[in-house]
mmCIF file as gemmi writes it, N, C-alpha and C atoms, coordinates in Angstrom:
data_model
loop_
_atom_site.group_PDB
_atom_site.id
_atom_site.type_symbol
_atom_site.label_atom_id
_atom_site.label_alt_id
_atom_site.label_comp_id
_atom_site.label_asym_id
_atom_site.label_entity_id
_atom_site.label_seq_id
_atom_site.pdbx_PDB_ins_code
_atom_site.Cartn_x
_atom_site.Cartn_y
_atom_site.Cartn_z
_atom_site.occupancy
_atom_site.B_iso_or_equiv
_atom_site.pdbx_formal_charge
_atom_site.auth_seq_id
_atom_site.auth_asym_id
_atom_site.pdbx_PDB_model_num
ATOM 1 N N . UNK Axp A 1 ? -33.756 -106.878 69.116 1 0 ? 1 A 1
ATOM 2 C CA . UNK Axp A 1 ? -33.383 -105.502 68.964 1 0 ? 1 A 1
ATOM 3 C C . UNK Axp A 1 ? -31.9 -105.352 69.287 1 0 ? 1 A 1
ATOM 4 N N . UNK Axp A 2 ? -31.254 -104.63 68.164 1 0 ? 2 A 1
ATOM 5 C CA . UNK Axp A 2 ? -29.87 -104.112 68.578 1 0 ? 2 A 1
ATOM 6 C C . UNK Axp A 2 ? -29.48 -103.385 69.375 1 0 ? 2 A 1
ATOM 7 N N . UNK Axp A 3 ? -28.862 -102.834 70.665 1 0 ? 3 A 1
ATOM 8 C CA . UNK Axp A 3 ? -28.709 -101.998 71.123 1 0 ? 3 A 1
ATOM 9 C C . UNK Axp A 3 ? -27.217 -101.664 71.011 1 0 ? 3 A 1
ATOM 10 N N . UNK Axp A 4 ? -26.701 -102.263 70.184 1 0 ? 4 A 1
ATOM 11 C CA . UNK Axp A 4 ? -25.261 -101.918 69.699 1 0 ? 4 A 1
ATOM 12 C C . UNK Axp A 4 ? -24.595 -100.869 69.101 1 0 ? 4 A 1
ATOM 13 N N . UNK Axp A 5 ? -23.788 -100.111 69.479 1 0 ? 5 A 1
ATOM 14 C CA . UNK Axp A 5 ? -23.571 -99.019 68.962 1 0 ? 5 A 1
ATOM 15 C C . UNK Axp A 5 ? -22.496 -98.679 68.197 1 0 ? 5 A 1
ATOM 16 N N . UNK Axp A 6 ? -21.98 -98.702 66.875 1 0 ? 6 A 1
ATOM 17 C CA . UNK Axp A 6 ? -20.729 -98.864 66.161 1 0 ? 6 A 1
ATOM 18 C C . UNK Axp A 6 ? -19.831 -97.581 66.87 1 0 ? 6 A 1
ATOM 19 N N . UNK Axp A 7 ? -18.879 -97.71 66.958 1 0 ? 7 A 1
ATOM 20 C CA . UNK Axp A 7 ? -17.627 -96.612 66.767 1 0 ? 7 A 1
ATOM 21 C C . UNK Axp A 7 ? -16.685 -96.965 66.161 1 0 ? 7 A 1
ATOM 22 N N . UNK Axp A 8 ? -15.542 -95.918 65.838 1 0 ? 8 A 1
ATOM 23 C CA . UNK Axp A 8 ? -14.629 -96.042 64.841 1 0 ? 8 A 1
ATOM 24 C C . UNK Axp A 8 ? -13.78 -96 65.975 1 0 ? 8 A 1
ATOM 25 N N . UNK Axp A 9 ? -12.433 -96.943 65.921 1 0 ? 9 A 1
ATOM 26 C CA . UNK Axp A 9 ? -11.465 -97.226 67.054 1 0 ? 9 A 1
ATOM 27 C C . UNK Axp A 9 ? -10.637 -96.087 66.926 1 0 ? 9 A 1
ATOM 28 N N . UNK Axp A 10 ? -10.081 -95.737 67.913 1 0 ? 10 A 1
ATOM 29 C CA . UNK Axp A 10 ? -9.002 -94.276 67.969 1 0 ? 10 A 1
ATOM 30 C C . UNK Axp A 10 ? -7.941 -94.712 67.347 1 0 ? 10 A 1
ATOM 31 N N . UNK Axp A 11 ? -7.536 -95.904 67.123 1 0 ? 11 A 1
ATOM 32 C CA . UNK Axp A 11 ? -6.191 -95.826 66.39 1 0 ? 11 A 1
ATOM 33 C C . UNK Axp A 11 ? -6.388 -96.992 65.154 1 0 ? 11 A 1
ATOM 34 N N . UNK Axp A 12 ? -5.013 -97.27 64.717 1 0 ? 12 A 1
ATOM 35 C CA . UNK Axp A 12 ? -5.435 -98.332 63.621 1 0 ? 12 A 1
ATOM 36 C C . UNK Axp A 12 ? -5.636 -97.729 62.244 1 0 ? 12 A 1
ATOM 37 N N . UNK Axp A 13 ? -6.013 -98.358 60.958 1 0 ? 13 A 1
ATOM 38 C CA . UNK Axp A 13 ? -6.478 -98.154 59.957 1 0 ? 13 A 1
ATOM 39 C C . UNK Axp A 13 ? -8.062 -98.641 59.53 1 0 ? 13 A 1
ATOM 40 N N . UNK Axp A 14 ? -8.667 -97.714 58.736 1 0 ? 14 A 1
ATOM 41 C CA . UNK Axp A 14 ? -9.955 -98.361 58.048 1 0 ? 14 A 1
ATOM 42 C C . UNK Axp A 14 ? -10.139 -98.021 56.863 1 0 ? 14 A 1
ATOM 43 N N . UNK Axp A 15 ? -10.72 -98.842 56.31 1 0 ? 15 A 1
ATOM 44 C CA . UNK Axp A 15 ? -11.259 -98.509 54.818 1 0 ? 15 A 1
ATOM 45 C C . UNK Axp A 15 ? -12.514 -97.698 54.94 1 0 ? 15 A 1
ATOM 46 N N . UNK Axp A 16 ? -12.456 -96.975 53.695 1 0 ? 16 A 1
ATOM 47 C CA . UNK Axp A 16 ? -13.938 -95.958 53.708 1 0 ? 16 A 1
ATOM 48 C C . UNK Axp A 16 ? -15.197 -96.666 54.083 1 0 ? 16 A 1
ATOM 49 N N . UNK Axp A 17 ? -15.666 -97.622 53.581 1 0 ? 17 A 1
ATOM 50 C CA . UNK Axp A 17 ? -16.512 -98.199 53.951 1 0 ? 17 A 1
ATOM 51 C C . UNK Axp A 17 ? -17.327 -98.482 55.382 1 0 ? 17 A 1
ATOM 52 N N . UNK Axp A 18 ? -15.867 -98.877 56.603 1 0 ? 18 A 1
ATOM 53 C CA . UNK Axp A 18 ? -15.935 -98.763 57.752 1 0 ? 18 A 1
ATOM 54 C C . UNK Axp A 18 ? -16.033 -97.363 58.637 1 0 ? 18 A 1
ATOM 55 N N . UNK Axp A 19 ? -15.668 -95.934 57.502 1 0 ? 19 A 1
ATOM 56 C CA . UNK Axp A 19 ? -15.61 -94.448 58.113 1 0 ? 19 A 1
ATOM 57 C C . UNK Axp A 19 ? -16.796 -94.217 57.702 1 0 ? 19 A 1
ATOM 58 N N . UNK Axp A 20 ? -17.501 -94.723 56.717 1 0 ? 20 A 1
ATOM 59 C CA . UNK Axp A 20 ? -18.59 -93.442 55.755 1 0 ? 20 A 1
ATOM 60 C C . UNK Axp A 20 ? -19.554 -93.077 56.867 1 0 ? 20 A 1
ATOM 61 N N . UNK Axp A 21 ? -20.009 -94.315 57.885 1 0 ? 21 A 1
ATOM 62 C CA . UNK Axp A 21 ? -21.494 -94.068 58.418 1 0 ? 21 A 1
ATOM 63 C C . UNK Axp A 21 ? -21.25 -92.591 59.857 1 0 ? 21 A 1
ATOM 64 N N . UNK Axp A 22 ? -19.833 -92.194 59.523 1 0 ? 22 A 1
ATOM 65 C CA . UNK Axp A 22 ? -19.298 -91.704 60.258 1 0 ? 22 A 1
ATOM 66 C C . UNK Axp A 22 ? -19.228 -89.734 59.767 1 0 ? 22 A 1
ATOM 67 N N . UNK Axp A 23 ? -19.196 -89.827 58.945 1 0 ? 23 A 1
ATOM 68 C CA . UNK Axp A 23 ? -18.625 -88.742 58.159 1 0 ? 23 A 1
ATOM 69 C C . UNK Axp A 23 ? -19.947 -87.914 57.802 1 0 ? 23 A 1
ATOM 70 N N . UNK Axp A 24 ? -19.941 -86.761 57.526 1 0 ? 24 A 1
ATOM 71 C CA . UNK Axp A 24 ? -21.416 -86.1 57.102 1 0 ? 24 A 1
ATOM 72 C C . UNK Axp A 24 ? -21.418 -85.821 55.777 1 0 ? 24 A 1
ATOM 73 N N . UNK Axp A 25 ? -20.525 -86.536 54.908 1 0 ? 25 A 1
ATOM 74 C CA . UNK Axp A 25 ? -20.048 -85.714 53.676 1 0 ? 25 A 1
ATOM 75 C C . UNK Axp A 25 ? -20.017 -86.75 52.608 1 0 ? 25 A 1
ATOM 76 N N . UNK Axp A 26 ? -20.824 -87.001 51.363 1 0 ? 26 A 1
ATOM 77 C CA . UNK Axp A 26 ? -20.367 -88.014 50.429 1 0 ? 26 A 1
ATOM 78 C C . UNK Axp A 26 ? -18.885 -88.616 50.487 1 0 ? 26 A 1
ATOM 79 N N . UNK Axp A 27 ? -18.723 -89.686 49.767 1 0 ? 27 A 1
ATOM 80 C CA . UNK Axp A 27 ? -17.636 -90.148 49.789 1 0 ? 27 A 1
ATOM 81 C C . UNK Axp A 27 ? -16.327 -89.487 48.569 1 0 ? 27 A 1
ATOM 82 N N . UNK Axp A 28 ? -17.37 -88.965 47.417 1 0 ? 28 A 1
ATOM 83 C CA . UNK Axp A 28 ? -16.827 -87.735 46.612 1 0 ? 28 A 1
ATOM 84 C C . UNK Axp A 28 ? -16.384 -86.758 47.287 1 0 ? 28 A 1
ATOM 85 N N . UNK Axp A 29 ? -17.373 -86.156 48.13 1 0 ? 29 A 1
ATOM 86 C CA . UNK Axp A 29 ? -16.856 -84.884 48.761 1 0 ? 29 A 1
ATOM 87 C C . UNK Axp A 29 ? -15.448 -84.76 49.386 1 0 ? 29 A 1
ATOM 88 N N . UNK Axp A 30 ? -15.512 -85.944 50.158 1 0 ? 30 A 1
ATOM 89 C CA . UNK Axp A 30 ? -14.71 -86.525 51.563 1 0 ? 30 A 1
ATOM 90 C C . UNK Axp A 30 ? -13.261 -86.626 50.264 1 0 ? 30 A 1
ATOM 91 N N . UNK Axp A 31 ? -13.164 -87.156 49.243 1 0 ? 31 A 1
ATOM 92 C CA . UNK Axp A 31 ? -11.8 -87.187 48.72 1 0 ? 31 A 1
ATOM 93 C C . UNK Axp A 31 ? -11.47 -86.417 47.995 1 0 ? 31 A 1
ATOM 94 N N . UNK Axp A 32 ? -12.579 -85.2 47.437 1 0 ? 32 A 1
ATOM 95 C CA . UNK Axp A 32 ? -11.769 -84.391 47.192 1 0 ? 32 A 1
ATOM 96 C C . UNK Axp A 32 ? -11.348 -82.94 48.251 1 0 ? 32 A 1
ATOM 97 N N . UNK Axp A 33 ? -12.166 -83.121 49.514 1 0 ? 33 A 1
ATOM 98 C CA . UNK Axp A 33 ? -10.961 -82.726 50.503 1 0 ? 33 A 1
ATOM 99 C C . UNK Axp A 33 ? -10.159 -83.064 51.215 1 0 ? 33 A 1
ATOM 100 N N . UNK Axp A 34 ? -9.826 -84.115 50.571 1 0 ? 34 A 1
ATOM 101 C CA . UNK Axp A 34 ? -8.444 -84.762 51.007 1 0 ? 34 A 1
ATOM 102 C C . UNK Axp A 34 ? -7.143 -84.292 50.114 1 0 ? 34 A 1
ATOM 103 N N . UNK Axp A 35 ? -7.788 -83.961 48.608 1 0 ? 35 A 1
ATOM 104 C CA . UNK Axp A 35 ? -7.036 -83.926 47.662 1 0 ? 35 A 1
ATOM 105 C C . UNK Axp A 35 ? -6.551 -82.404 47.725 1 0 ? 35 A 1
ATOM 106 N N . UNK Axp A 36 ? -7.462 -81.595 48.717 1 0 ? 36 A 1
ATOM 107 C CA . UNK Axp A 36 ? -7.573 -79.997 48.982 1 0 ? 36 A 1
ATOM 108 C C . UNK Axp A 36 ? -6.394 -80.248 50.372 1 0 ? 36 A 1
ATOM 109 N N . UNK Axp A 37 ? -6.166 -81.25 50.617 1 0 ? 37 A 1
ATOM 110 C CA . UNK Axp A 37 ? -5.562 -80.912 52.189 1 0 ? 37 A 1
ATOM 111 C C . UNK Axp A 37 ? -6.454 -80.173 53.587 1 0 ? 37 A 1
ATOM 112 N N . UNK Axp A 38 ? -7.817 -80.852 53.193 1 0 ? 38 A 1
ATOM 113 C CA . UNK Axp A 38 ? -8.924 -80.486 53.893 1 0 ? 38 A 1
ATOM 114 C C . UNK Axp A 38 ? -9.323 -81.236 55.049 1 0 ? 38 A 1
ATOM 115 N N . UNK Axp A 39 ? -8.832 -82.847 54.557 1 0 ? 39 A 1
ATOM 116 C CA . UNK Axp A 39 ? -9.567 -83.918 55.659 1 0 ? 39 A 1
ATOM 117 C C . UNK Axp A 39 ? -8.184 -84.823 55.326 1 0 ? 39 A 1
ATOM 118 N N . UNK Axp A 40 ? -8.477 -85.991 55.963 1 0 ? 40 A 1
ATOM 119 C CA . UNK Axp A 40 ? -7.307 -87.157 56.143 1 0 ? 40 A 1
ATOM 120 C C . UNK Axp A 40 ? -7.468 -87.714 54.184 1 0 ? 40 A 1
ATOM 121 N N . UNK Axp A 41 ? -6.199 -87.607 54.265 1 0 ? 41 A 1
ATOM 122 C CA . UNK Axp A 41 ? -5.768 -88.347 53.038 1 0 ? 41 A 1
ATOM 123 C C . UNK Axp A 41 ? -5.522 -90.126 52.966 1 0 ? 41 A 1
ATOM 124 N N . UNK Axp A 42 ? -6.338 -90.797 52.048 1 0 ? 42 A 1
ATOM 125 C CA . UNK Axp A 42 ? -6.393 -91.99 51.961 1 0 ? 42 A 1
ATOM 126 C C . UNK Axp A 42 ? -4.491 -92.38 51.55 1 0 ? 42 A 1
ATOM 127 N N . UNK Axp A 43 ? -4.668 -94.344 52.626 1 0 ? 43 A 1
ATOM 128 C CA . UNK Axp A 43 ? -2.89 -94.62 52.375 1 0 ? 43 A 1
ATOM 129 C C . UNK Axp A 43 ? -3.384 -95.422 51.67 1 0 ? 43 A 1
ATOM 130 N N . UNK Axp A 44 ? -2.686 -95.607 50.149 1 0 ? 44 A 1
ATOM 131 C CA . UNK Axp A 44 ? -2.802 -96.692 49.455 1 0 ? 44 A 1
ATOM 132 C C . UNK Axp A 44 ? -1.866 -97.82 50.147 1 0 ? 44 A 1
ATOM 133 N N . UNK Axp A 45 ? -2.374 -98.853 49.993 1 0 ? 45 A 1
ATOM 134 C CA . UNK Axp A 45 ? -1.492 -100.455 50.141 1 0 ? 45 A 1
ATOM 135 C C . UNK Axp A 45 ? -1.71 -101.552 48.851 1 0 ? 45 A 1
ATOM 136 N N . UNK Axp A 46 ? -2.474 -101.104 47.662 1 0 ? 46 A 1
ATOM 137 C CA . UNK Axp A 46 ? -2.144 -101.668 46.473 1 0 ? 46 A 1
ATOM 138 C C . UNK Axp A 46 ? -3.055 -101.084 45.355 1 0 ? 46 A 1
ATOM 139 N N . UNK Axp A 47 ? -3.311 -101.483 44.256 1 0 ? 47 A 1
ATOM 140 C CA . UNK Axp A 47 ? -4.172 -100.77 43.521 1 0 ? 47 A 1
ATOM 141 C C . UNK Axp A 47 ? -5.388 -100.759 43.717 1 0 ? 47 A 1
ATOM 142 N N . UNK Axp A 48 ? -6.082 -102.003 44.869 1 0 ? 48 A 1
ATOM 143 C CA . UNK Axp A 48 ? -7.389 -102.037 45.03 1 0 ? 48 A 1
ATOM 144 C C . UNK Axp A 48 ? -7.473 -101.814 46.619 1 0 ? 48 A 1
ATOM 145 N N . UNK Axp A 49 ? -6.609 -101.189 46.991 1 0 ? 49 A 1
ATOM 146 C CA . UNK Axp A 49 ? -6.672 -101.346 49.101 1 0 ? 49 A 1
ATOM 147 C C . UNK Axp A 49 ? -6.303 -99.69 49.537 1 0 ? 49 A 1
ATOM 148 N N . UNK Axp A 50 ? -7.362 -99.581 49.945 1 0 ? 50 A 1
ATOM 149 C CA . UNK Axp A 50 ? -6.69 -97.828 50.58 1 0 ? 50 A 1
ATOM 150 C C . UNK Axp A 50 ? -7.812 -97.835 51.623 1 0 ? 50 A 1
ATOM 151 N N . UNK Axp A 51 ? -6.883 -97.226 52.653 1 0 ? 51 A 1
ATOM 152 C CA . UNK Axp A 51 ? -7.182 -96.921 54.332 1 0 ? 51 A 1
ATOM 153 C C . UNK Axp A 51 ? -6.975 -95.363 54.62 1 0 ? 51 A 1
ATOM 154 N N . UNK Axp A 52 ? -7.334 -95.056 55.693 1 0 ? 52 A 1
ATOM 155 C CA . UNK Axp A 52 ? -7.394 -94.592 56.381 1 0 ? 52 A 1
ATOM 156 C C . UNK Axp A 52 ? -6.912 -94.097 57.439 1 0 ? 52 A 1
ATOM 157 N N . UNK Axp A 53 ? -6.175 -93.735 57.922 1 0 ? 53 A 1
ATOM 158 C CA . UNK Axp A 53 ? -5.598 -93.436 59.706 1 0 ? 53 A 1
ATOM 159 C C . UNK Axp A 53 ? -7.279 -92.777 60.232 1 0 ? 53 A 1
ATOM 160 N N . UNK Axp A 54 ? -7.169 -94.026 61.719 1 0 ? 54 A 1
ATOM 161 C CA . UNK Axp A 54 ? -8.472 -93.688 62.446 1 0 ? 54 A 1
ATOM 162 C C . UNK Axp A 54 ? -7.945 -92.378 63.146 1 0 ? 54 A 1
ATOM 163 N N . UNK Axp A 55 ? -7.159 -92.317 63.529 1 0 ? 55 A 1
ATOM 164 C CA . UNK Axp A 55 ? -6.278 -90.618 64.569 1 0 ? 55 A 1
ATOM 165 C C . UNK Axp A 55 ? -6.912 -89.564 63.612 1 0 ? 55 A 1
ATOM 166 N N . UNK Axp A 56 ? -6.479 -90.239 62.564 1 0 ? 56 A 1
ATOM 167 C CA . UNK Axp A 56 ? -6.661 -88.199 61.757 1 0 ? 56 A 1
ATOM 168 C C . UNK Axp A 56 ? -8.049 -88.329 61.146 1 0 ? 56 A 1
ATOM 169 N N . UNK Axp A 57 ? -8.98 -89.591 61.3 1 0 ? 57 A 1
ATOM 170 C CA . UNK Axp A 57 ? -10.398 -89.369 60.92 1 0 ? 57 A 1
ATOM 171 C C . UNK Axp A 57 ? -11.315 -88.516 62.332 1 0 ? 57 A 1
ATOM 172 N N . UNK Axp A 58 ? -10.736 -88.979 63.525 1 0 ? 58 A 1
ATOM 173 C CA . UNK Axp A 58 ? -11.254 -88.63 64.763 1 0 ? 58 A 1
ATOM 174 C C . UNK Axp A 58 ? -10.429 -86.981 65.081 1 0 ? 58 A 1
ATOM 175 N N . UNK Axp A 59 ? -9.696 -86.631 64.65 1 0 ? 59 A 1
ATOM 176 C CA . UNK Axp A 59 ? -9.264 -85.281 64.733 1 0 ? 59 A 1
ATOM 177 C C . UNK Axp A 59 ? -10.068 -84.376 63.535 1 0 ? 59 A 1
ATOM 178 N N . UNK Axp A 60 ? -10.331 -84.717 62.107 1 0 ? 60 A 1
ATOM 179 C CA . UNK Axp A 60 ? -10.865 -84.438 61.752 1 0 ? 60 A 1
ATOM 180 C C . UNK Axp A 60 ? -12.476 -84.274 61.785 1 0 ? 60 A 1
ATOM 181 N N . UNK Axp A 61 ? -13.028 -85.596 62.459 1 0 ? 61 A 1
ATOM 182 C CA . UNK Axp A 61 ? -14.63 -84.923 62.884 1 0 ? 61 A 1
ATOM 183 C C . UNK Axp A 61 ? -15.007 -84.405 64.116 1 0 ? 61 A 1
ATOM 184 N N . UNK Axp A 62 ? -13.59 -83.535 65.279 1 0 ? 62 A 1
ATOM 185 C CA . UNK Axp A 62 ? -13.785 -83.25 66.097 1 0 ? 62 A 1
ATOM 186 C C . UNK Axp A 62 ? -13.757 -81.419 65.322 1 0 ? 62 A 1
ATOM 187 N N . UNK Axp A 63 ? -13.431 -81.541 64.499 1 0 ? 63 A 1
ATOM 188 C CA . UNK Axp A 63 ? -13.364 -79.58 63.927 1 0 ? 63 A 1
ATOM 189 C C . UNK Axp A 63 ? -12.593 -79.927 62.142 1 0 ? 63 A 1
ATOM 190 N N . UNK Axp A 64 ? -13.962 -79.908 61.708 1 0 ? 64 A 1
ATOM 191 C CA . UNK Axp A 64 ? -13.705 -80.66 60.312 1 0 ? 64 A 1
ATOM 192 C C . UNK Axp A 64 ? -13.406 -79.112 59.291 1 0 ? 64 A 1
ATOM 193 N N . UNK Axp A 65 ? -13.801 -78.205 59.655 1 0 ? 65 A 1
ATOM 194 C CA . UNK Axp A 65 ? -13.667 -76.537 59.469 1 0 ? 65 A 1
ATOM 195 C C . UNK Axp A 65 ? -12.275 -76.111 58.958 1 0 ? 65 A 1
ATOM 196 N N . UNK Axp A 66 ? -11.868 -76.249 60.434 1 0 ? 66 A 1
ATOM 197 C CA . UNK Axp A 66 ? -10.311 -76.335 60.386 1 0 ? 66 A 1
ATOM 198 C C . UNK Axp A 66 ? -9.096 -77.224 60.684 1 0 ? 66 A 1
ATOM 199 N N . UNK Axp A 67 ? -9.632 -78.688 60.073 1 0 ? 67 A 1
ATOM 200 C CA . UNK Axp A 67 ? -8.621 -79.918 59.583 1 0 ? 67 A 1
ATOM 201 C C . UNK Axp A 67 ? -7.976 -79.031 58.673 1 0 ? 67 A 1
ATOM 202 N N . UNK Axp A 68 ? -6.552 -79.477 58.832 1 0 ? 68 A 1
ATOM 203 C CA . UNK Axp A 68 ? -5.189 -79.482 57.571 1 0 ? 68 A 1
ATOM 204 C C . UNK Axp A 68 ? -4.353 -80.396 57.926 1 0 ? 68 A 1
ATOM 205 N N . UNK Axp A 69 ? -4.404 -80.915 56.742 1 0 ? 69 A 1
ATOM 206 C CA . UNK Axp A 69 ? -3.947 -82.129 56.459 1 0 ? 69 A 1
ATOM 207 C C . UNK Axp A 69 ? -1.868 -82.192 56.948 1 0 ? 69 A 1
ATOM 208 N N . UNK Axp A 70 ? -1.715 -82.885 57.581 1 0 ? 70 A 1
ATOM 209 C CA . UNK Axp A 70 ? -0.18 -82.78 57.918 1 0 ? 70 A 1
ATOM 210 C C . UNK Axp A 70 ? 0.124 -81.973 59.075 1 0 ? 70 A 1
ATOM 211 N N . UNK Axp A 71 ? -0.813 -81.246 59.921 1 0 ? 71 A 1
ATOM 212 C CA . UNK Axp A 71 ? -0.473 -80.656 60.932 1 0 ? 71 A 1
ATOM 213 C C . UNK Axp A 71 ? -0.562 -81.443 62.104 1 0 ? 71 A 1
C-alpha cells in the first residue's frame, strides 16, 4: 500500500501533466483561462515543451476566482 502523497513543489517549473491531478478543471478549460488571463499562462521552451511556473499554479489554486494573470 502507498501511503505517498504527491504535491506540486512551490517553486520550479512543470508540465501539465505533472499539474493536472492538481487542478479541478479540464486541461481545455485550464488553457483557455489562461488565454482569458484567468489562470497561469503556459512558458513555451520549444514547439513540443511548455511548462508551467509552480508559484503562479499554487497562487492560483489558493483563489482560482480571482487569479489575474500578471499581478
Amino acid at each position: 500500500m502507498n501511503n505517498h502523497q504527491e504535491t506540486l513543489p512551490l517553486i520550479g517549473k512543470s508540465r501539465f501533466s505533472a499539474i493536472k491531478k492538481f487542478l479541478p478543471v479540464s486541461k481545455e478549460t485550464f488553457r483557455k483561462m489562461g488565454m482569458a488571463g484567468k489562470a497561469p499562462k503556459p512558458e513555451r521552451l520549444g514547439i513540443r515543451c511548455t511548462f508551467y511556473d509552480n508559484a503562479e499554479i499554487h497562487k492560483w489554486l489558493k483563489d482560482p476566482a480571482n487569479y489575474r494573470a500578471g499581478e
